[in-house]
MARTOR-362685 format. One record per residue (C-alpha): residue number from 0; residue in three letters; x, y negated, z negated. Coordinates in Angstrom, 1 decimal, padded with zeros to 4 digits. Layout:
N
<bakol NUM,"ala",<X,Y,Z>>;
...
***
This chain:
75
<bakol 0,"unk",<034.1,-025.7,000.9>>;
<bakol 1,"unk",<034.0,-022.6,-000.4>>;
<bakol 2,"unk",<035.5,-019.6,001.8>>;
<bakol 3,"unk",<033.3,-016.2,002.1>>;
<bakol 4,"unk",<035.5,-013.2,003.3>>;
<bakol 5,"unk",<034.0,-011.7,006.6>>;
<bakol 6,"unk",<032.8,-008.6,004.3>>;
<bakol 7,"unk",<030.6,-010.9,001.8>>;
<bakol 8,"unk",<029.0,-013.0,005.0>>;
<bakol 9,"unk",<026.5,-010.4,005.7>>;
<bakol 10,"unk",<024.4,-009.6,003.2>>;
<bakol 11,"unk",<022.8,-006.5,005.1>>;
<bakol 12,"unk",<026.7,-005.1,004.8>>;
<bakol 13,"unk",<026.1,-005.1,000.8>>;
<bakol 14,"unk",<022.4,-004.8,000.9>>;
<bakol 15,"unk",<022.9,-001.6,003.8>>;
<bakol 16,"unk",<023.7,001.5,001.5>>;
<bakol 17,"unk",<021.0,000.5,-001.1>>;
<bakol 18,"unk",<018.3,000.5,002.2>>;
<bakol 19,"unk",<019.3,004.0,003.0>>;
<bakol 20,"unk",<019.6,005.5,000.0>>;
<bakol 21,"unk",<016.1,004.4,-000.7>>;
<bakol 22,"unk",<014.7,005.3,002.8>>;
<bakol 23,"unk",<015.9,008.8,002.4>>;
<bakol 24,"unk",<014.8,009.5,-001.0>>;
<bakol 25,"unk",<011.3,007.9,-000.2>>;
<bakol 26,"unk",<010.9,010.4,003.0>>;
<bakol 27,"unk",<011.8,013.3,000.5>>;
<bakol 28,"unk",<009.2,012.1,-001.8>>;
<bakol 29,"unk",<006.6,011.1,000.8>>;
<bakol 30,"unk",<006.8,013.7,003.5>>;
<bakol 31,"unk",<006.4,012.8,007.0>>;
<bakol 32,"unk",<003.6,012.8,009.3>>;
<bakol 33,"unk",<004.8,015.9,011.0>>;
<bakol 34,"unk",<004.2,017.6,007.8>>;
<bakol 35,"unk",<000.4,017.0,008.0>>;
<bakol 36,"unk",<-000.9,019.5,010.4>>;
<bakol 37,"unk",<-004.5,019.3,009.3>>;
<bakol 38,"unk",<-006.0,015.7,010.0>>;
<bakol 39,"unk",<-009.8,016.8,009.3>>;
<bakol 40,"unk",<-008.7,018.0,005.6>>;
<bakol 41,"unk",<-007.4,014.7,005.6>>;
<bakol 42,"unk",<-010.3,012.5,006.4>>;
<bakol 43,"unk",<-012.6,014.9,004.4>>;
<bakol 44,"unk",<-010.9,014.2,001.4>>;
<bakol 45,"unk",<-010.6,010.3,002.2>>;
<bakol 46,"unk",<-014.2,010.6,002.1>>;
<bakol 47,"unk",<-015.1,012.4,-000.8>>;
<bakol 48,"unk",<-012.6,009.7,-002.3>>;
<bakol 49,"unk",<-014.4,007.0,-001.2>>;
<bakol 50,"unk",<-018.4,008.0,-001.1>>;
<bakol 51,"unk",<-018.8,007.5,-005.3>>;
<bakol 52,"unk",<-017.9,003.5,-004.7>>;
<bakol 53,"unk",<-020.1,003.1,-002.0>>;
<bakol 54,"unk",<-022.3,004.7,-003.3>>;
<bakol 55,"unk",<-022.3,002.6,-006.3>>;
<bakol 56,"unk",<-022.2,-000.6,-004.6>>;
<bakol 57,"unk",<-025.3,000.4,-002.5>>;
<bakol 58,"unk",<-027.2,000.9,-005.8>>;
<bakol 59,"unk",<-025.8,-002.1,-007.7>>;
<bakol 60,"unk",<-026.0,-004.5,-004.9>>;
<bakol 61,"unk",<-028.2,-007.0,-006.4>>;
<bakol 62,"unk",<-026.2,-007.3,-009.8>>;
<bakol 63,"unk",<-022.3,-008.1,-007.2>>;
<bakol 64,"unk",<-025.1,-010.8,-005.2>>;
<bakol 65,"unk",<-026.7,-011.9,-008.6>>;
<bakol 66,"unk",<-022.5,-011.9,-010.1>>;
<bakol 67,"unk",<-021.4,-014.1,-006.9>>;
<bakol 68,"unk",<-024.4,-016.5,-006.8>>;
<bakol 69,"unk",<-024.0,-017.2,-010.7>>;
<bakol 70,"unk",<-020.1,-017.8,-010.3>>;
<bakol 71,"unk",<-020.3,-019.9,-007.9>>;
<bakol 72,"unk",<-022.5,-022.9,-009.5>>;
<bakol 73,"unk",<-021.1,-025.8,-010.0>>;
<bakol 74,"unk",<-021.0,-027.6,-013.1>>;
***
């Protein structure tokens, strides 16, 4: 049996400063919500982001159904 000092038995002891480190540089990077104080900006922009693909899947509909059907025969 091998003995583990009381230190090494908990690996969020080692793993601990690493966590923190990272948590703290990611809110720097990141921002927090607080930091947001206009939400409609927000979901104006996540639409504009996301109008173009849906728009192109409305128009090109029939080629993803005629893509699916065709993959999925067997043989």
């Amino acid at each position: 049996m091998i003995w583990i000092g009381p230190a090494l038995s908990n690996p969020h002891l080692l793993i601990a400063p690493y966590v923190r480190r990272e948590a703290v540089l990611s809110s720097r990077i990141e921002g927090t919500r607080a930091d947001i104080s206009d939400w409609g900006l927000v979901f104006a922009a996540s639409l504009i982001s996301v109008a173009p693909i849906l728009l192109l899947f409305i128009f090109l509909q029939k080629y993803f159904i005629k893509g699916m059907v065709t993959g999925a025969v067997k043989g």
